[in-house]
C-alpha positions in Angstrom: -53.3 -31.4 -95.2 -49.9 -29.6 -95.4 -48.3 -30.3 -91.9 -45.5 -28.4 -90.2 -43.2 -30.2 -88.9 -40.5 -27.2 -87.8 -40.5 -23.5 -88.2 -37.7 -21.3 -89.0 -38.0 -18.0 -87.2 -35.9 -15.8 -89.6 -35.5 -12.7 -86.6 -37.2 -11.1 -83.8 -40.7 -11.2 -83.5 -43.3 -9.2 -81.5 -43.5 -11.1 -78.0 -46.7 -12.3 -78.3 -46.6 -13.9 -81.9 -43.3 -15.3 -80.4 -44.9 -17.0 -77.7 -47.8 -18.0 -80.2 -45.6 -19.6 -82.7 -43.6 -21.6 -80.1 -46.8 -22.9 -78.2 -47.9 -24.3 -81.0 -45.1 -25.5 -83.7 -41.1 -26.5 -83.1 -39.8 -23.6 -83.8 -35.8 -22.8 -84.6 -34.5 -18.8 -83.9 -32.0 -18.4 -86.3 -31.3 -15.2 -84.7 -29.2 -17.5 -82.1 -26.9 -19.2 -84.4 -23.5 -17.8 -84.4 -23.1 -18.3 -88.1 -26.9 -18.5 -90.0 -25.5 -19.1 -93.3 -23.1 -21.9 -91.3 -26.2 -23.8 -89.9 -28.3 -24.0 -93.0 -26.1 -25.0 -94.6 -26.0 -27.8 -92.2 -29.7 -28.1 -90.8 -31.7 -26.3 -93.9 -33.4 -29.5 -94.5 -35.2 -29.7 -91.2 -37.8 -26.8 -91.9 -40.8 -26.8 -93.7 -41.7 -23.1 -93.0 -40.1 -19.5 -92.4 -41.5 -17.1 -90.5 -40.4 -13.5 -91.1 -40.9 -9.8 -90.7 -41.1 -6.9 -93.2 -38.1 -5.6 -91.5 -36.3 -8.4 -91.2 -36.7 -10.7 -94.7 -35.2 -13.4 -95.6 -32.3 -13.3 -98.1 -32.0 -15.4 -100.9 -29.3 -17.4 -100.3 -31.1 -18.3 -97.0 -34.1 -19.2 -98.8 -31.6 -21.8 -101.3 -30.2 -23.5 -98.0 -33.8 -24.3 -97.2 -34.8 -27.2 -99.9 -37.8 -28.3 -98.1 -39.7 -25.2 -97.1 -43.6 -24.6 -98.1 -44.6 -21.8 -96.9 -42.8 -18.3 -95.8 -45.4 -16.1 -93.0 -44.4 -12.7 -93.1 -45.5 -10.3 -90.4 -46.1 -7.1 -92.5 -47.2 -5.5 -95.6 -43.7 -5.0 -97.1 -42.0 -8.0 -99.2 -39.0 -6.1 -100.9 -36.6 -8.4 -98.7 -38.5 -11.0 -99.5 -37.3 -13.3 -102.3 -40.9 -13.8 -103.4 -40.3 -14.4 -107.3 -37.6 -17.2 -106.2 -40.1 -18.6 -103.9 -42.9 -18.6 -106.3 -40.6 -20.5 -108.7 -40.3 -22.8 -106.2 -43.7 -23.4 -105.8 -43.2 -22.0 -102.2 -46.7 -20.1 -100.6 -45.7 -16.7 -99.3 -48.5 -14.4 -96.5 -48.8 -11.4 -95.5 -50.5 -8.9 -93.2 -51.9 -6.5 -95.4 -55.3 -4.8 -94.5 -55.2 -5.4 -91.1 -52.8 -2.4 -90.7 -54.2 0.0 -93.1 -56.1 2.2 -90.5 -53.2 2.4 -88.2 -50.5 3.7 -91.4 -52.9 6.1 -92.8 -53.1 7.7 -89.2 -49.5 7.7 -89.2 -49.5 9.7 -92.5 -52.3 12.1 -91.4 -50.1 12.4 -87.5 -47.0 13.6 -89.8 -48.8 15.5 -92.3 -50.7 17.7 -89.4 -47.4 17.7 -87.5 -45.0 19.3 -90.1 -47.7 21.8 -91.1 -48.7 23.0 -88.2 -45.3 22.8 -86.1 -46.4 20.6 -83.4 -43.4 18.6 -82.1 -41.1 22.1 -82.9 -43.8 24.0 -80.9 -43.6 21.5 -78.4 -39.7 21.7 -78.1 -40.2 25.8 -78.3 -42.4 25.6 -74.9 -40.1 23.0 -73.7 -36.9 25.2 -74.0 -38.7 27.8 -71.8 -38.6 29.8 -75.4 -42.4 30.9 -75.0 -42.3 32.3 -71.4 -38.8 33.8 -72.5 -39.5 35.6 -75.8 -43.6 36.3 -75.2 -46.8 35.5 -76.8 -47.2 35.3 -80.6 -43.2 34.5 -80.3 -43.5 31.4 -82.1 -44.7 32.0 -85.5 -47.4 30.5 -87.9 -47.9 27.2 -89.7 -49.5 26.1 -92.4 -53.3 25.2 -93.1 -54.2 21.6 -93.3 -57.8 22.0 -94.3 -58.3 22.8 -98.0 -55.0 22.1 -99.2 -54.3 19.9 -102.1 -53.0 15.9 -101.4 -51.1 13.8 -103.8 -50.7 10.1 -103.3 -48.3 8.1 -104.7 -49.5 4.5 -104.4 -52.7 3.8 -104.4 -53.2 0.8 -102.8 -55.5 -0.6 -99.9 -53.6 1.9 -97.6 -53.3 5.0 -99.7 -57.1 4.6 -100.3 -57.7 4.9 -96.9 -55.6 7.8 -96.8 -57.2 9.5 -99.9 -60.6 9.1 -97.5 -58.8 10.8 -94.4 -58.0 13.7 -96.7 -62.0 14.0 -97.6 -62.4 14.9 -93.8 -60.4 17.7 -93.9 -62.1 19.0 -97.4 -58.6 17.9 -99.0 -58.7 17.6 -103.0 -56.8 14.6 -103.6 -55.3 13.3 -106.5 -52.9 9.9 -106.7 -50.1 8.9 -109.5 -50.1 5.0 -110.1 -48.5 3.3 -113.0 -52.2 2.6 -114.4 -55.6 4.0 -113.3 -56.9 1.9 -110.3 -60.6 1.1 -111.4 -63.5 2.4 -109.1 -62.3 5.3 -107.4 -63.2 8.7 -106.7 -59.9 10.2 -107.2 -58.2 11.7 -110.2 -55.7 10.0 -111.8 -52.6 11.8 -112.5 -49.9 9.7 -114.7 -46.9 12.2 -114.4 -45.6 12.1 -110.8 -44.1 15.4 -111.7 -47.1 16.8 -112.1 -48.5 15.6 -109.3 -45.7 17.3 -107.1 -46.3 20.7 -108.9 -50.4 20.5 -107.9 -50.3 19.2 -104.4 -49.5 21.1 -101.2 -48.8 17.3 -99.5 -47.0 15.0 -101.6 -48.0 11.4 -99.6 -45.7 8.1 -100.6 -47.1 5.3 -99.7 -46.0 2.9 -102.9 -44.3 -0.2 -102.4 -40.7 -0.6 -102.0 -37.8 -2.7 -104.1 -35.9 -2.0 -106.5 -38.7 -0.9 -109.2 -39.8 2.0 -106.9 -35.9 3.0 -105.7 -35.8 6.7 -105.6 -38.7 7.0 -107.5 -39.0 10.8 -105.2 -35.8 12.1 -106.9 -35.0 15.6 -107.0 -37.1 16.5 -110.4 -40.2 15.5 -108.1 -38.9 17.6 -104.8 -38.0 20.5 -107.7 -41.9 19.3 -108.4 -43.2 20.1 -104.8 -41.7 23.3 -104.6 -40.5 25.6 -101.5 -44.2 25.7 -100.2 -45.0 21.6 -100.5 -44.3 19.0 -97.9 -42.6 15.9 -98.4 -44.7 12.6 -96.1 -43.3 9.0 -96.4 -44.8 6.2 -95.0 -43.6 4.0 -97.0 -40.0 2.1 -97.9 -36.9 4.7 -97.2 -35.5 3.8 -100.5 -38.3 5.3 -102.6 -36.8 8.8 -101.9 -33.4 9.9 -102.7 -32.4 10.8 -99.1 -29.2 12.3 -100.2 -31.6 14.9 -102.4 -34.4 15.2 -100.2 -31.7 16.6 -97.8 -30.6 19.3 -100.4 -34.1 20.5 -100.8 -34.5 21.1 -97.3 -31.4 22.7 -96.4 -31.8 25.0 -99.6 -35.9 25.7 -99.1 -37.1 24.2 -102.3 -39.4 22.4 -99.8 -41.1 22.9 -97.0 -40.7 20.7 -94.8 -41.0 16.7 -94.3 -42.5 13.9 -92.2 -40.6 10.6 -92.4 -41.5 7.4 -90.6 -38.6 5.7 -92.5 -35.0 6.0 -94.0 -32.7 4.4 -96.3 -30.2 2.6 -94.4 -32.7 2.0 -91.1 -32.0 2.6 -87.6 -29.7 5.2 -88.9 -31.0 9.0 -89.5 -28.8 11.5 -91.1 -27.5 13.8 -88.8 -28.8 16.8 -91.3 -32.3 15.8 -90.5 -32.2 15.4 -87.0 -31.1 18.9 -86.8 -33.5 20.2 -89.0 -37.4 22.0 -86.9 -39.1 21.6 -90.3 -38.6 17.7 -90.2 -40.8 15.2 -88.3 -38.8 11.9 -87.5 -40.6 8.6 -86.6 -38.9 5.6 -85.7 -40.7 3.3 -88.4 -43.7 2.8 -86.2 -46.7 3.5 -88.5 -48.5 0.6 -87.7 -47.1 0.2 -84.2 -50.4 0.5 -81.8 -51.3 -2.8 -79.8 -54.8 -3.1 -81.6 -52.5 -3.3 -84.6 -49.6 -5.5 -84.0 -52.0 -8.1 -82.4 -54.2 -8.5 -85.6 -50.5 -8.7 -87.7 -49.7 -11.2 -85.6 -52.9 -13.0 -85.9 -52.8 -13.0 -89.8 -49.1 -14.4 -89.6 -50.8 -17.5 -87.3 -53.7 -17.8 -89.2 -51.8 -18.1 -92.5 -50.1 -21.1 -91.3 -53.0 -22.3 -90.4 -54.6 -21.9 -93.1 -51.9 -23.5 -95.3 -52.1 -26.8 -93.0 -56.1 -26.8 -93.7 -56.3 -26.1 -96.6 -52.7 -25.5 -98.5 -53.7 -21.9 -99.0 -53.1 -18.6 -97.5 -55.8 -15.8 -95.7 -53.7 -13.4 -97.4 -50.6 -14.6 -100.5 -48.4 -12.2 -101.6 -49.0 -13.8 -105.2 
């Protein structure tokens, strides 16, 4: 039996996990502290477990000030501002949301993807601006076929599998670029990233984030993808190089892009909000209710489990 005495909640949390967590544990909101760094240094000692967000994290030096934590409850797949390798030294349990989420991101993916090809949202904006009624039918221009075409996925995990089997339903060929083959799949392997950019039509990242994957979509890869291939990210804004991905745009060396996340979040360059062949999402890809209640189920049910049994339903390591 691990029992938790108090629970730091690192940030904001999704109302209802909110009102989960502080039914059932003490629960601290760092988020109300004047000075974070100030009260751990202080009251660090108190708490026995973190609870966190993919967006939020927990930074290291927050993580030091807490000598006495055992556990860290993410709500999310991501864990790039999560200080998992200090926590592991530590001996510290670290969970996660994964699979729970997977059907809602790859929707995400296949929502951008159909939207940037066939002009959707710009079309939308078009009737919108009275453009249609104004300039007559066939006024709009064409898009680009979804069905058929050629997808590339970069990352190959539980939820760019699932997005490698919504391609299959629109008779997509899909191959995926991985650091090593990923065993028992009916996808081709392709280990130069370049080269996958050069044979897809839709160039899908969903790879982890951190430093290790930092602008691994540089602008030999959008060079790769060529003025007829578009760019879809669901997943960290820092594996493209923003800066680059901007230049290929503006100069037509792609397509077009759909982005459900940026490098240096809330904050959007003003070059792509300006741009019609760019589809911007607000970092939602796994933002239905269905969704966010399982996440914040899996975040409960991790602590849980740890007090049971001292393990986690899903550990990051």
């Amino acid at each position: 039996m691990h029992t938790l005495n108090r629970i730091l909640q690192a940030g904001k949390l999704v109302p209802a996990l909110e009102q989960a967590l502080h039914a059932r544990y003490s629960v601290h909101r760092l988020a109300d502290e004047p000075d974070p760094a100030a009260f751990l240094v202080e009251h660090g000692a108190q708490f026995d477990a973190v609870v966190t967000s993919a967006a939020i994290g927990l930074p290291a030096q927050h993580l030091a000030a807490l000598p006495s934590v055992k556990v860290i409850s993410s709500f999310g797949v991501g864990l790039d501002k999560v200080p998992v390798e200090e926590a592991k030294a530590r001996g510290i349990a670290v969970g996660y949301t994964p699979d729970v989420l997977n059907d809602c991101v790859a929707d995400t993916a296949f929502a951008l993807l159909l939207d940037v090809a066939r002009r959707t949202a710009e079309a939308d904006r078009f009737v919108r601006a009275g453009q249609w009624a104004r300039l007559g039918s066939n006024s709009f221009g064409l898009g680009r076929k979804v069905s058929g075409a050629r997808m590339g996925v970069v990352g190959l995990g539980r939820i760019g599998q699932t997005i490698a089997r919504r391609g299959l339903g629109f008779d997509m060929e899909v191959r995926y670029h991985t650091r090593r083959p990923v065993a028992g799949v009916p996808w081709a392997h392709e280990p130069s990233l370049t080269a996958l950019a050069t044979w897809c039509d839709f160039l899908v990242v969903i790879t982890s984030g951190g430093p290790s994957t930092r602008h691994l979509i540089n602008e030999e890869v959008l060079n790769a993808l060529g003025p007829r291939g578009f760019l879809i990210n669901v997943a960290r804004g820092t594996v493209v190089d923003e800066a680059a991905l901007i230049r290929a745009l503006q100069d037509g060396r792609i397509a077009g892009a759909g982005l459900d996340v940026f490098e240096s979040e809330p904050q959007v360059p003003d070059a792509l909000t300006g741009m019609d062949n760019v589809v911007l999402l607000p970092h939602i890809a796994s933002a239905t209710h269905e969704t966010r209640q399982a996440m914040g189920q899996r975040v409960m049910d991790n602590l849980d489990a740890f007090e049971r049994t001292g393990q986690l339903i899903s550990a990051a390591y």
